[in-house]
C-alpha atoms as an extended CHARMM CRD file, in Angstrom:
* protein
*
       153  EXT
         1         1  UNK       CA            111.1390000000       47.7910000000      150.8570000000  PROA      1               0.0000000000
         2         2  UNK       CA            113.9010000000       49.6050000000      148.4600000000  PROA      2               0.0000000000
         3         3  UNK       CA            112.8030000000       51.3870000000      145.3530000000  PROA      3               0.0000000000
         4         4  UNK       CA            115.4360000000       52.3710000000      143.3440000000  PROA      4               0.0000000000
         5         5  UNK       CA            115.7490000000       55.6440000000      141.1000000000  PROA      5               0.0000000000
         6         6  UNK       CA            117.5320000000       55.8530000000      138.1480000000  PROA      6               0.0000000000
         7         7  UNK       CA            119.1160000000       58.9020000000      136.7570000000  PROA      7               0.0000000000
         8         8  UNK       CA            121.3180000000       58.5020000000      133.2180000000  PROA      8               0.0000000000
         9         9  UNK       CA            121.1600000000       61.1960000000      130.0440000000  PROA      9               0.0000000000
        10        10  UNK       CA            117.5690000000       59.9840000000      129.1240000000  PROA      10              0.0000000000
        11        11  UNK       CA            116.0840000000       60.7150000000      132.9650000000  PROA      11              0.0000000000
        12        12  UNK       CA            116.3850000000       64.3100000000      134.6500000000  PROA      12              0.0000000000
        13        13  UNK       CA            117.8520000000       64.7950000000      137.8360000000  PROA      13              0.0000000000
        14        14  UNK       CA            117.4580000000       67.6010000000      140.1740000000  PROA      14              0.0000000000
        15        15  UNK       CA            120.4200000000       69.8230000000      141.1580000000  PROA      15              0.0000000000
        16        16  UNK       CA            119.5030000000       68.7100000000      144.9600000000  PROA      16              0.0000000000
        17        17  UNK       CA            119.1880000000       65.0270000000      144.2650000000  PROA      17              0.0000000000
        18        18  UNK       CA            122.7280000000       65.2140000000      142.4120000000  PROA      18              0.0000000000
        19        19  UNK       CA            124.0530000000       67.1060000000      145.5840000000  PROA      19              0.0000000000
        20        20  UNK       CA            122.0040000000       64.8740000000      147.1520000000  PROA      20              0.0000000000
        21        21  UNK       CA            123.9780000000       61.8040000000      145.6990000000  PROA      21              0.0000000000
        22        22  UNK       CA            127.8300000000       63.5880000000      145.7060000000  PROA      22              0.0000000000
        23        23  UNK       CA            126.9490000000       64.3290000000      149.6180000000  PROA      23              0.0000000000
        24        24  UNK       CA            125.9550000000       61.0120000000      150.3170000000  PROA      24              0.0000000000
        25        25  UNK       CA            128.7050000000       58.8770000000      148.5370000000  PROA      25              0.0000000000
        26        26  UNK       CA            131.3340000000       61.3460000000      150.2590000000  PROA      26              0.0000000000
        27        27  UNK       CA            129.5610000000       60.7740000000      153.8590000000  PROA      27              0.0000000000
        28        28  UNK       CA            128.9070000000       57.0290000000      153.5960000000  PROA      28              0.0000000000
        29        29  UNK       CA            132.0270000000       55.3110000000      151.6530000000  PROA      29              0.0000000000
        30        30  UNK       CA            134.3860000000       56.2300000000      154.3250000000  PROA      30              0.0000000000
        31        31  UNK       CA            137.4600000000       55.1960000000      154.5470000000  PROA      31              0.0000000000
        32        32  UNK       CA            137.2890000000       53.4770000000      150.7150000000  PROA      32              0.0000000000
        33        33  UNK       CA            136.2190000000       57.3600000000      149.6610000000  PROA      33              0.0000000000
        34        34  UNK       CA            137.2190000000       59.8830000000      147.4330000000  PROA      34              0.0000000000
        35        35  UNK       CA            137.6240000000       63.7200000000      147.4930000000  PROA      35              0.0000000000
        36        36  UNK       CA            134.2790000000       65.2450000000      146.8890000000  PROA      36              0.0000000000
        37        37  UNK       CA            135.5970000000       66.6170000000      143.6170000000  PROA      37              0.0000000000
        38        38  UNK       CA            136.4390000000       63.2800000000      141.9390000000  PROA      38              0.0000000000
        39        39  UNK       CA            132.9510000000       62.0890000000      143.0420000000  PROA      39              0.0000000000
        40        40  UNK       CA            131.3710000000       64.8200000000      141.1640000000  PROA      40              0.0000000000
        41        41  UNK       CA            133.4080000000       64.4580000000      137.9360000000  PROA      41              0.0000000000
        42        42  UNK       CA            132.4400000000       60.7330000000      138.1930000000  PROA      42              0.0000000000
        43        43  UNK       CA            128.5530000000       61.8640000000      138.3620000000  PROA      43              0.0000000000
        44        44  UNK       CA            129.0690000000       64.2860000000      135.8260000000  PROA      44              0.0000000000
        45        45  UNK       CA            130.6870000000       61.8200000000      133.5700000000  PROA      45              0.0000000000
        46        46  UNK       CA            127.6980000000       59.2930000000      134.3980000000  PROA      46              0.0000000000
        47        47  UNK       CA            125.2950000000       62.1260000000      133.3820000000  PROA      47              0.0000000000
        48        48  UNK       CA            127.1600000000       63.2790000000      130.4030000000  PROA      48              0.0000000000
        49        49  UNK       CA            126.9170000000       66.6520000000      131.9230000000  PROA      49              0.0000000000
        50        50  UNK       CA            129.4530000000       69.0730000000      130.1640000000  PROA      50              0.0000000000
        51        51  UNK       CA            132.1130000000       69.7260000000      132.6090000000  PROA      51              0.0000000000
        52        52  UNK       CA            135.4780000000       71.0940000000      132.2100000000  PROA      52              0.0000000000
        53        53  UNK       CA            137.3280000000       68.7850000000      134.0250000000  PROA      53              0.0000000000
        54        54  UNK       CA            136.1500000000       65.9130000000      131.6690000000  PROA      54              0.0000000000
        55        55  UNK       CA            138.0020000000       65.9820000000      127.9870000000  PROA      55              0.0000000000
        56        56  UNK       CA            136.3020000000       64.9880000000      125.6210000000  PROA      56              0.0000000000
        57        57  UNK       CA            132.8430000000       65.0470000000      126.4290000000  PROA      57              0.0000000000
        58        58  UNK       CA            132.0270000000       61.9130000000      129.1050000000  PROA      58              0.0000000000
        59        59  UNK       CA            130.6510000000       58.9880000000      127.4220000000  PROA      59              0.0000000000
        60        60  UNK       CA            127.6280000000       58.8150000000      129.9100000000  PROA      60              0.0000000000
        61        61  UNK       CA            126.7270000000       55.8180000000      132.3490000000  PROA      61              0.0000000000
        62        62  UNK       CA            124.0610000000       55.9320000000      135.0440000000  PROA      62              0.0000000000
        63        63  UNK       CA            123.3470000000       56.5110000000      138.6670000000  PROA      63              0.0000000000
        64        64  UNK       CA            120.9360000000       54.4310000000      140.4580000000  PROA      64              0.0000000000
        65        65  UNK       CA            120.2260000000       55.5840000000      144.0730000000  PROA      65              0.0000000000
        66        66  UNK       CA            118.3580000000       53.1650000000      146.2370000000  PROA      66              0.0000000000
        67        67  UNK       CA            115.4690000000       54.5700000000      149.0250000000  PROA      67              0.0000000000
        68        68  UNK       CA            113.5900000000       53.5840000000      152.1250000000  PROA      68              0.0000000000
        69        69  UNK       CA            110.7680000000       55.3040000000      153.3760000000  PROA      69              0.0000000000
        70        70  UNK       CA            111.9300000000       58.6440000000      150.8030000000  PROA      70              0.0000000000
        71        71  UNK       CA            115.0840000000       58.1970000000      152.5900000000  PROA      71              0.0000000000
        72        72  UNK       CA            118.7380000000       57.8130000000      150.6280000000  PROA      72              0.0000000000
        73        73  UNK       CA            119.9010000000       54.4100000000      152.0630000000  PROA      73              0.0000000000
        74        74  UNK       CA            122.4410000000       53.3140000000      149.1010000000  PROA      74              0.0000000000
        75        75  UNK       CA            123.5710000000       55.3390000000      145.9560000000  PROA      75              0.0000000000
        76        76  UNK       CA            125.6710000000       53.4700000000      142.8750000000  PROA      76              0.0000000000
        77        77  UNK       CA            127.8780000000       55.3990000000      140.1310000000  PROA      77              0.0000000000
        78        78  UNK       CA            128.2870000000       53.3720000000      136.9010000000  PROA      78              0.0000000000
        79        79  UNK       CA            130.3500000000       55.1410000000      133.9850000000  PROA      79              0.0000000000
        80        80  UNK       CA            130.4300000000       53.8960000000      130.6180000000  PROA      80              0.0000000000
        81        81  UNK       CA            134.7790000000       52.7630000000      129.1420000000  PROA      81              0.0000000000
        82        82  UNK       CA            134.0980000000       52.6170000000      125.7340000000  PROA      82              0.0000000000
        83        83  UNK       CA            135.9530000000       49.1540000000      125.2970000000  PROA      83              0.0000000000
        84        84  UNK       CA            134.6480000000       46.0960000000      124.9110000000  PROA      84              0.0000000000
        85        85  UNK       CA            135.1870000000       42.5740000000      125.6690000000  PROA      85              0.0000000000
        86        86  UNK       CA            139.1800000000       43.1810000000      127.0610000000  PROA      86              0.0000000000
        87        87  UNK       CA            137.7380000000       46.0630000000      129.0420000000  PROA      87              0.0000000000
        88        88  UNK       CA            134.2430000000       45.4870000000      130.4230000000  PROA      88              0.0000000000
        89        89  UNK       CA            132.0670000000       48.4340000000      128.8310000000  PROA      89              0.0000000000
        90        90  UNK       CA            131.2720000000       49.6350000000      132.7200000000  PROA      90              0.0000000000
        91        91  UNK       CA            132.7320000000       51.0370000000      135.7090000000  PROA      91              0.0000000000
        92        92  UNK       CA            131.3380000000       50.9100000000      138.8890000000  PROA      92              0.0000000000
        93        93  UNK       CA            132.6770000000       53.5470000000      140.2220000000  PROA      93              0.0000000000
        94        94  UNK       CA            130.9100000000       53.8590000000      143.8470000000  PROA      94              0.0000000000
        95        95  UNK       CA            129.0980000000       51.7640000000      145.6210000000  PROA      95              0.0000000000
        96        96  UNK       CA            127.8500000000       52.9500000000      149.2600000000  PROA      96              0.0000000000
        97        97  UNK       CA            124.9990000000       51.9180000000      151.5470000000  PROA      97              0.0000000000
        98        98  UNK       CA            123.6330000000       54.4100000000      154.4950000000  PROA      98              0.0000000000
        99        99  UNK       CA            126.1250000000       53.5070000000      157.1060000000  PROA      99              0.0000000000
       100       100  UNK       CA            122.8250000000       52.9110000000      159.3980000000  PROA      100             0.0000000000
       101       101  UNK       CA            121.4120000000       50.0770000000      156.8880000000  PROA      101             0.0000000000
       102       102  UNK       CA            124.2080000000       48.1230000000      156.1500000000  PROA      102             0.0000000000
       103       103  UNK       CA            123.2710000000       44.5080000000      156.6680000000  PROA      103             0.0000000000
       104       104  UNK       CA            119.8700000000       44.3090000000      155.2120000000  PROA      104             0.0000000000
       105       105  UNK       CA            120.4140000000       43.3630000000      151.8710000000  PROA      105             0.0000000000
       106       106  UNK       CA            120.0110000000       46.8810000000      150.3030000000  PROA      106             0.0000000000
       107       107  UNK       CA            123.9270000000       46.6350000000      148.3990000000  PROA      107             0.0000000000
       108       108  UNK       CA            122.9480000000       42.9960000000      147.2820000000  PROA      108             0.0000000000
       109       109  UNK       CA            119.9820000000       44.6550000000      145.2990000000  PROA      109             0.0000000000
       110       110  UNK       CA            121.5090000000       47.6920000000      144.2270000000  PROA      110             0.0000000000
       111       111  UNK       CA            124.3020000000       45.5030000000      142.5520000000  PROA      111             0.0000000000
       112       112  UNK       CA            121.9190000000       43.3420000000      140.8190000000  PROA      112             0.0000000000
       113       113  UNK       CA            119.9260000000       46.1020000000      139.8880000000  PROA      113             0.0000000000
       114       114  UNK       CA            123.1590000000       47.3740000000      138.2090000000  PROA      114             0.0000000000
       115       115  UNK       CA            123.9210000000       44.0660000000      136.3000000000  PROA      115             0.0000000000
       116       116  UNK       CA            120.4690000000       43.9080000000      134.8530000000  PROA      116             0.0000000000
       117       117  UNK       CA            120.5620000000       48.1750000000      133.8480000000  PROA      117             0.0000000000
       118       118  UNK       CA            124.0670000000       47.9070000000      132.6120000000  PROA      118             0.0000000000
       119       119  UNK       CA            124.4870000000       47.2120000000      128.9700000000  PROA      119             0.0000000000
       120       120  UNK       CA            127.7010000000       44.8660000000      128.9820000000  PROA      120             0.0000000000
       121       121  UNK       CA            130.0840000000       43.8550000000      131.3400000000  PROA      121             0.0000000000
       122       122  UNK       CA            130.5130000000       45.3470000000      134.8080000000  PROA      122             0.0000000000
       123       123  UNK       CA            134.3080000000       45.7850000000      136.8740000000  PROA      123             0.0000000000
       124       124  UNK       CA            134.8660000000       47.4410000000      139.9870000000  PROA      124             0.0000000000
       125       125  UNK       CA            138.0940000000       48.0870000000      142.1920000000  PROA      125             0.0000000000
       126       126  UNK       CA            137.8970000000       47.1370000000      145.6600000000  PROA      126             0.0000000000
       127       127  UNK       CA            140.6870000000       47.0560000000      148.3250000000  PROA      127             0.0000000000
       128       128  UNK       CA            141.3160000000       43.9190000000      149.6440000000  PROA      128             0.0000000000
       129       129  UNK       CA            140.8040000000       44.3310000000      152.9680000000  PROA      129             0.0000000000
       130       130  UNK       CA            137.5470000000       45.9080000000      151.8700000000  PROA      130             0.0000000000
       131       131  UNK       CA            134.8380000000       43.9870000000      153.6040000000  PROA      131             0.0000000000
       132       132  UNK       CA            132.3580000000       44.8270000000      150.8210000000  PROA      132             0.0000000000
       133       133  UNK       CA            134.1980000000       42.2350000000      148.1980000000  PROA      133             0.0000000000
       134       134  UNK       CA            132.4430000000       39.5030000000      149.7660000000  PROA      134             0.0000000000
       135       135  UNK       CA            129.4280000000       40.9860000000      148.6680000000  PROA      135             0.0000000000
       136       136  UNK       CA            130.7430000000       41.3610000000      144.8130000000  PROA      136             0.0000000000
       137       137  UNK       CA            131.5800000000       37.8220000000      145.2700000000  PROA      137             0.0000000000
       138       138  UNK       CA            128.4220000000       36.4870000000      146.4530000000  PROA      138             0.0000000000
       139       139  UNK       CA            126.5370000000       38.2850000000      143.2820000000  PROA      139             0.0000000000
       140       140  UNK       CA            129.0180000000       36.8450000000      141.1040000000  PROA      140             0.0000000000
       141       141  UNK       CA            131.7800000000       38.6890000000      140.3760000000  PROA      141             0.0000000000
       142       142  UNK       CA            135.4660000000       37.3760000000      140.2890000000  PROA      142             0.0000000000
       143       143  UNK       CA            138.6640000000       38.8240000000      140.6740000000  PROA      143             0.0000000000
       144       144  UNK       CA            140.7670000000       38.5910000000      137.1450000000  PROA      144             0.0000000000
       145       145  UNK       CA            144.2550000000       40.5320000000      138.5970000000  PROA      145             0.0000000000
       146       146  UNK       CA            145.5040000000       42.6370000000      140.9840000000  PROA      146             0.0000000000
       147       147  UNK       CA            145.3820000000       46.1610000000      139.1690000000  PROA      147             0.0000000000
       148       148  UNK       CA            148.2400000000       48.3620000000      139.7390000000  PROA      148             0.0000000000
       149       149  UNK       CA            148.6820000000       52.2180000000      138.6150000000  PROA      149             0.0000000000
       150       150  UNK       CA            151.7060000000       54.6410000000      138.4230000000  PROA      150             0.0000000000
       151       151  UNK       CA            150.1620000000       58.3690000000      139.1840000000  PROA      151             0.0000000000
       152       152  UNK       CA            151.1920000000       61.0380000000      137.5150000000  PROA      152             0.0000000000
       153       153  UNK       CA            152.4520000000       63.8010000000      139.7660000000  PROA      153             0.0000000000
């Protein structure tokens, strides 16, 4: 059975579960993975934890990290936009399950654990040939556009 943890600015979490977290997001989303550096500004922001990299201060969001026999099996980064209604008010910034469990249900709960936490509207990005969309569509999310971004160099 999963029991879920959540961590936001109202619960504490340990500096080992946070490694905890950045470690297993970086191990476990692969190829659809970021540096280990933007996952811990992400966490930070979630946490509201004062970091330099974030200006102004984050606006907060949560974590919720999903276990199996005391084990980390699937971790979730939500951060709070601000906006409302033309910009959902969260960001689900990672998703991952334990590479071991996948199949079994455990991102199905995770992500309707997150709709029922979140306060507002919930968007993600996903790659297309991302074989995790199905599961975003099959707990009732929808794809509105194709996003597109010009990075600053």
């Amino acid at each position: 059975m999963l029991e879920t943890k959540i961590f936001n600015t109202e619960t504490t979490i340990t500096l080992k579960e946070k490694e905890d977290t950045i470690n297993f997001l970086y191990d476990h989303l692969e190829e659809y993975g970021d540096k280990k550096e933007d996952i811990t500004k992400a966490v930070n922001f979630s946490l509201k934890i004062n970091d330099p990299a974030l200006k102004p201060m984050p606006l907060g969001g949560f974590i919720l990290n999903g276990y199996m026999d005391n084990k980390l099996v699937g971790s979730v980064v939500v951060n709070k936009t601000g906006m409302s209604g033309y910009i959902p008010e969260n960001i689900l910034v990672y998703i991952a399950t334990h590479r071991d469990y996948r199949g079994k249900g455990i991102g199905k709960q995770l992500m309707k654990k997150v709709f029922d936490i979140a306060e507002g509207s919930v968007a993600l990005h996903v790659e297309p040939d991302n074989p995790a969309r199905f599961l975003y569509e099959k707990v009732g999310m929808t794809s509105k556009y194709i996003e597109m971004r010009y990075i600053k160099k």
